[in-house]
C-alpha positions as CSV (number, residue, x, y, z in Angstrom):
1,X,11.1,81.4,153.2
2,X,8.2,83.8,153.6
3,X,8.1,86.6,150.6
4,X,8.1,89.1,153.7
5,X,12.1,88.5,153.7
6,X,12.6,88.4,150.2
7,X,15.1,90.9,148.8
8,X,17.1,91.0,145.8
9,X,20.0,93.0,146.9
10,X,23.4,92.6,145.0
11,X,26.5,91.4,146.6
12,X,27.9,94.3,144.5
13,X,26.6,96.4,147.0
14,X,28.7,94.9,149.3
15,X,31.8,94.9,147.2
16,X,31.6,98.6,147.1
17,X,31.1,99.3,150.7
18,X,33.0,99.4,154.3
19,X,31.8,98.4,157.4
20,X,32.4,98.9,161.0
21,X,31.2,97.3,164.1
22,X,29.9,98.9,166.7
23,X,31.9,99.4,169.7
24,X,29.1,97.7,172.0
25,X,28.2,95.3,169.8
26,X,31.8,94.4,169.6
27,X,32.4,94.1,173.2
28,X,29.4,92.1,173.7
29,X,30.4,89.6,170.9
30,X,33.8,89.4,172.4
31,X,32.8,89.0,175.9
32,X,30.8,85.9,174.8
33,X,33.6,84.0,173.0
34,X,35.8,85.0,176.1
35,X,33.2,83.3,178.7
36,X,32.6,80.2,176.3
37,X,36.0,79.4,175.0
38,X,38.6,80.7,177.5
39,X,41.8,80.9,176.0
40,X,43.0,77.7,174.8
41,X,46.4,77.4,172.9
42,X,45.9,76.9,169.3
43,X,42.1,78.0,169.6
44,X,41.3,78.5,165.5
45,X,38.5,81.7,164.8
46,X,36.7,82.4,161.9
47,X,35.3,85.6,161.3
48,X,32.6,85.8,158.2
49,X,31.7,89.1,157.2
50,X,34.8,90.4,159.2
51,X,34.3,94.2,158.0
52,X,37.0,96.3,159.3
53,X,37.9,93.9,161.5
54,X,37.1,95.7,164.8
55,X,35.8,92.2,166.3
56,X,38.9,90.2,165.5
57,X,41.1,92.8,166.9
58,X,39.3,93.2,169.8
59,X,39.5,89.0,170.4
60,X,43.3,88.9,169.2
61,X,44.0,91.0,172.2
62,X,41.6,89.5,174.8
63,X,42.8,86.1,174.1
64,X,46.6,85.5,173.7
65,X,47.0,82.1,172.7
66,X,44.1,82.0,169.6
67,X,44.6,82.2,165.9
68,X,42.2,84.5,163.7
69,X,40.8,84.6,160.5
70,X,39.0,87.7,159.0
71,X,36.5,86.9,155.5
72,X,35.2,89.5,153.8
73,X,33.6,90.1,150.3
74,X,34.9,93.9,150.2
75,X,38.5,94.7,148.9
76,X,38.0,97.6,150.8
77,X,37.2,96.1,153.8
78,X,40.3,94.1,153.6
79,X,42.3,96.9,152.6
80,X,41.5,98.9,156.1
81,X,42.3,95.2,158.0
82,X,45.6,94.8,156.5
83,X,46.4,98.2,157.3
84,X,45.7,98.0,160.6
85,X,47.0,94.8,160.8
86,X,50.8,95.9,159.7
87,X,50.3,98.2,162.9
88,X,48.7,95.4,165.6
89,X,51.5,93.4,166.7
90,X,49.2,90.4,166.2
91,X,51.1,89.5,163.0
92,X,51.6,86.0,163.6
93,X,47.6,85.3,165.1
94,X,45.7,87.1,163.0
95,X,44.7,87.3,159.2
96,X,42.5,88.5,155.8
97,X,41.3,86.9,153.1
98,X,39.5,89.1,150.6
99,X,36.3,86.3,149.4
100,X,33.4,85.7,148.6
101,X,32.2,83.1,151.6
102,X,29.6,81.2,150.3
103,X,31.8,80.2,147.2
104,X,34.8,79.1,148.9
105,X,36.3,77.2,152.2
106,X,39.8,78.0,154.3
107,X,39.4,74.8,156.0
108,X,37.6,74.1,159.5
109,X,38.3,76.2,162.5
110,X,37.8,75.2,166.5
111,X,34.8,78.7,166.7
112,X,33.2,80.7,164.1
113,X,31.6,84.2,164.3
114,X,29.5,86.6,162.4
115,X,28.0,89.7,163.6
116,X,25.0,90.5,161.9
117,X,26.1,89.4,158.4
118,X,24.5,85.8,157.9
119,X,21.4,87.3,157.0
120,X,22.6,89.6,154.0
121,X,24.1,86.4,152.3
122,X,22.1,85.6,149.2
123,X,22.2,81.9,149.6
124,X,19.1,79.2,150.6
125,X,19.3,78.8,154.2
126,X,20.6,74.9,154.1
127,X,23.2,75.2,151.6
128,X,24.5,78.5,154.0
129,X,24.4,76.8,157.4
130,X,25.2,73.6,156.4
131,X,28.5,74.7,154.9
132,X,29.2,76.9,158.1
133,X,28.7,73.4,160.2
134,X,30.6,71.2,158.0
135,X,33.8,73.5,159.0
136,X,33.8,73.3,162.5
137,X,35.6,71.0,164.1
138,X,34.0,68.8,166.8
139,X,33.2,70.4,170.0
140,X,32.9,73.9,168.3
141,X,31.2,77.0,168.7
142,X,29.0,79.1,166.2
143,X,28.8,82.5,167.8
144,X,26.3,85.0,165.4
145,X,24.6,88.0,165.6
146,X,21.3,88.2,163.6
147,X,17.7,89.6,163.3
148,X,14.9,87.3,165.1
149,X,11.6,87.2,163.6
150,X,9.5,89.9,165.1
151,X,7.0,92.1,164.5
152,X,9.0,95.0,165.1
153,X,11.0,93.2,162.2
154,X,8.9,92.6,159.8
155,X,7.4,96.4,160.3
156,X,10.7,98.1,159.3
157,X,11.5,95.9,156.5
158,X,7.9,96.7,154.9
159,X,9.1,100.2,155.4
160,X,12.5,98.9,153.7
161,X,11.1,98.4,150.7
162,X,9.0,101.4,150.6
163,X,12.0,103.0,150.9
164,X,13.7,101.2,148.2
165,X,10.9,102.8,146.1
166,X,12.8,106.4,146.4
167,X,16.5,104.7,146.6
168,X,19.0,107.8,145.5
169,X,21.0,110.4,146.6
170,X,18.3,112.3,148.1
171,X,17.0,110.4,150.0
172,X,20.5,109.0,150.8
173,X,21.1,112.5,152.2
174,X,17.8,112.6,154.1
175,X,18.3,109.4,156.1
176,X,21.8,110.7,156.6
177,X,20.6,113.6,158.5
178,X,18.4,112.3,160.1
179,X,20.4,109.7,161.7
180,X,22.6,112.5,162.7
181,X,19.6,114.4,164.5
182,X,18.4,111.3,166.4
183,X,22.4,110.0,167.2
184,X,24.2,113.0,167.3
185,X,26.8,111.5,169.4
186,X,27.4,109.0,165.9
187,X,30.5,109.8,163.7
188,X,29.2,110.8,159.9
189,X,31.6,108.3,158.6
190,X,29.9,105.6,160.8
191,X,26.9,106.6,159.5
192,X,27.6,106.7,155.8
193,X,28.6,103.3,156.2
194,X,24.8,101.9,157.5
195,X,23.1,104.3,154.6
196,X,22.7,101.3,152.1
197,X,20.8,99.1,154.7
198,X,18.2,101.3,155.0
199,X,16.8,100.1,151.5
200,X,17.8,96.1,152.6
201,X,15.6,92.8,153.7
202,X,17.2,90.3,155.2
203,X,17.1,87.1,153.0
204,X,17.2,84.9,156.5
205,X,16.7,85.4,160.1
206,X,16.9,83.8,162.9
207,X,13.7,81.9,164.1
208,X,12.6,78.5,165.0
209,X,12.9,77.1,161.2
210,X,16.9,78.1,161.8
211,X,17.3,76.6,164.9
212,X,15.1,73.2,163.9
213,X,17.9,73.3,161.2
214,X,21.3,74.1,163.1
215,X,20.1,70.8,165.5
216,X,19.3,68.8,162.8
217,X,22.9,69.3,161.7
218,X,24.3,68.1,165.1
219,X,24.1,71.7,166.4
220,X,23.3,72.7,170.3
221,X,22.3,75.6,171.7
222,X,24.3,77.1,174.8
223,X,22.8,80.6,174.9
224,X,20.6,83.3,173.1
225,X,20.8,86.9,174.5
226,X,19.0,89.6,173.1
227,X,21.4,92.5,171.4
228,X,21.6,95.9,172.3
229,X,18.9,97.7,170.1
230,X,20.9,101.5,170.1
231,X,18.7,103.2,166.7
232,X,15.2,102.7,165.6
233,X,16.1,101.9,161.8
234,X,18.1,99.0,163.4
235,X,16.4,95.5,163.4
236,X,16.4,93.7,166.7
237,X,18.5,91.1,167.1
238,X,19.8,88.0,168.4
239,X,23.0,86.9,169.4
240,X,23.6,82.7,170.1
241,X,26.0,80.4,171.2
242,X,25.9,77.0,169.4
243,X,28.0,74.0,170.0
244,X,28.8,71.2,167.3
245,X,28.4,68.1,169.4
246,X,29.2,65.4,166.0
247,X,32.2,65.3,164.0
């Protein structure tokens, strides 16, 4: 992988944190399993990097007749799913599992989803993907969320590690308000939460080495649509529809 996406960011980091989807970004994600997968009884969904879990929620009630899975690295994270959870109704389709992804398997599932998460998983690419195809069942989708290769990109993560230079509470509370100036619209919880990606490079993204890879591994692609870009500190991204088309 080229040094320019190099990053040694901890998955301590992530243990530590919360994080929760966008609202947009959630609907878009949702809408796109909805058109590709209808709502077929007994439809299995894995969520990696579930967060919150604002996604699954949002797919548990779109589609009746599914059952979800929510993986996440953060106990806190979980904690706020299982809370929410007790309160959904969705008790009997939906679940959490606190986990480190890359380190251990709950079986294969009919789709699996990740919003913007893949990238921030400190694993080579092929060991990654290739577990991620080996669990899905024939016929099934991959639906992710991830930064292209760009040179919008690769701009803002040179400025991501100049950053990194001056990482501390100052400059925690700088980036803070500014984000508040530019999105004043944006809860200060919300974002608290994105603070600690301002310092981080993405150790994959998605570009023609991925997708080379991803059909290589019996992989085809359905769709790519470009994300909704809503802050300048955000990367652009990509969000595509694969389909497993070997067992």
């Amino acid at each position: 992988m080229n040094n320019v996406y190099a990053s040694s960011e901890s998955r301590n980091e992530f243990r530590r944190s919360t994080f929760t989807g966008s609202e947009r970004g959630t609907q878009t994600m949702a809408r796109l399993v909805q058109e590709h997968l209808g709502d077929r009884p007994g439809t299995s969904i894995l969520d990696i990097g579930c967060g919150t879990g604002r996604l699954l929620f949002e797919l548990t009630g779109l589609l009746a007749r599914v059952c979800c899975t929510g993986v996440d690295i953060s106990p806190e994270n979980i904690a706020r799913c299982q809370e929410k959870h007790s309160e959904s109704g969705f008790e009997n389709r939906l679940g959490f599992v606190c986990l480190d992804y890359i380190q251990r398997s709950l079986g294969s599932f009919d789709v699996i989803i990740s919003d913007s998460v893949f990238q921030n998983i400190q694993s080579r690419r092929e060991m990654l993907f290739g577990k991620v195809v080996s669990e899905l069942n024939s016929e099934g989708l991959l639906v992710m969320n991830m930064p292209h290769d760009c040179f919008y990109n690769r701009a803002l993560w040179m400025l991501r590690r100049f950053l990194r230079t001056f990482k501390g509470r100052t400059t925690d509370r700088l980036v803070a308000k500014t984000a508040k100036a530019l999105h004043p619209e944006m809860d200060m919880a919300f974002i608290q939460e994105r603070i600690m990606y301002t310092y981080m490079v993405p150790f994959c993204v998605y570009d023609q080495r991925l997708k080379q890879f991803l059909s290589a591994q019996g992989m085809r692609i359905l769709s790519e649509h470009d994300a909704a870009h809503a802050s300048f500190g955000q990367p652009k991204h990509t969000i595509s529809v694969w389909q497993k088309v070997t067992s």
